[in-house]
Each structure stands twice: as structure tokens, then as C-alpha cells.
C-alpha positions in Angstrom: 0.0 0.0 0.0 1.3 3.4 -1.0 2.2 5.7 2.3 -0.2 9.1 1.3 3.0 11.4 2.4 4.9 9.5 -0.3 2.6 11.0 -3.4 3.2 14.4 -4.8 0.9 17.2 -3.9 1.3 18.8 -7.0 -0.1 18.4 -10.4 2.4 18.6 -13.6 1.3 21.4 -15.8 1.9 22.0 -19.6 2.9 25.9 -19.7 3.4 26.1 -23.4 2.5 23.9 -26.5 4.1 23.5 -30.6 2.2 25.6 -33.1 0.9 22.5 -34.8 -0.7 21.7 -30.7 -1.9 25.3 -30.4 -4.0 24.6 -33.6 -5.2 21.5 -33.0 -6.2 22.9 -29.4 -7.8 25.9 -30.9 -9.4 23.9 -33.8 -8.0 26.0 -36.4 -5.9 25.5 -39.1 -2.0 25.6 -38.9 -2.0 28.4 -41.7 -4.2 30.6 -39.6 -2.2 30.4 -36.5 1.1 30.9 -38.4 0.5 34.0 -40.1 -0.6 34.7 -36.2 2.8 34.5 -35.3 4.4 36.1 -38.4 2.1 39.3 -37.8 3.3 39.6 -34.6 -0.4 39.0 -33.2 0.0 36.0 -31.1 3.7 36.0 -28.8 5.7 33.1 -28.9 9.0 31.9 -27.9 11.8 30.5 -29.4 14.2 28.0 -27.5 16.9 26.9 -29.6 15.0 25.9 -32.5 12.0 24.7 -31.0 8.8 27.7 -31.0 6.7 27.6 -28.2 3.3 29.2 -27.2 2.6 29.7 -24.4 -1.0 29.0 -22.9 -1.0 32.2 -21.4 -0.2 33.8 -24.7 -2.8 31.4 -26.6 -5.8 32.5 -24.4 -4.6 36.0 -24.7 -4.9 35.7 -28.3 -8.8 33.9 -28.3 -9.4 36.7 -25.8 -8.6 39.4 -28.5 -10.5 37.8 -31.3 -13.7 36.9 -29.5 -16.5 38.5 -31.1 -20.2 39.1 -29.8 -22.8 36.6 -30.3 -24.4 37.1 -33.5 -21.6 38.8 -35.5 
């Protein structure tokens, strides 16, 4: 039996995702979410050679381009 004090009391969290993840998780196309990025319009990071978006930066970005219902 596992000793309760022996599991971790945190939870791992993902803090940032691929462009190809961040446009499945949106449910838009990679195109749309690379030109995104090339305008400047949703932040990203660049470790290496790996880009990264963060899910900060991602909800930011739906934030900005949520419209009212029925536009």
C-alpha cells in the first residue's frame, strides 16, 4: 500500500504547447495560427530551435478575437 505522504501534492502542468498543438487545441488551421505569429499578433517563444506558445499567450490571443454573439 502506497504511504499518502509518499505522493506528490502537485499536479504537472503544460505551460506552453508546438504551433501544430496550439492549432489543433484551438481547432484551427496551422495556416491561420502561423500567419498569427508572423504578424506579430499571437507571442511566442523561441528556445533553440523549438517555438513555443505559451498557454498564457494562446488564451490572450482567443481573448482578442472573440466577437459578440451574433456577428
Amino acid at each position: 500500500m502506497t504511504n499518502v505522504t509518499e505522493i506528490p501534492n502537485y499536479i504537472p502542468q503544460v505551460l506552453a504547447v508546438s504551433p501544430n498543438e496550439a492549432a489543433r487545441l484551438c481547432s484551427i488551421g496551422r495556416t491561420t495560427l502561423y500567419a498569427a505569429l508572423s504578424s506579430g499578433e499571437l507571442k511566442s517563444v523561441k528556445i533553440g530551435t523549438r517555438r513555443l506558445i505559451t498557454l498564457d499567450a494562446l488564451r490572450e490571443w482567443l481573448k482578442r478575437n472573440e466577437t459578440p454573439a451574433g456577428e
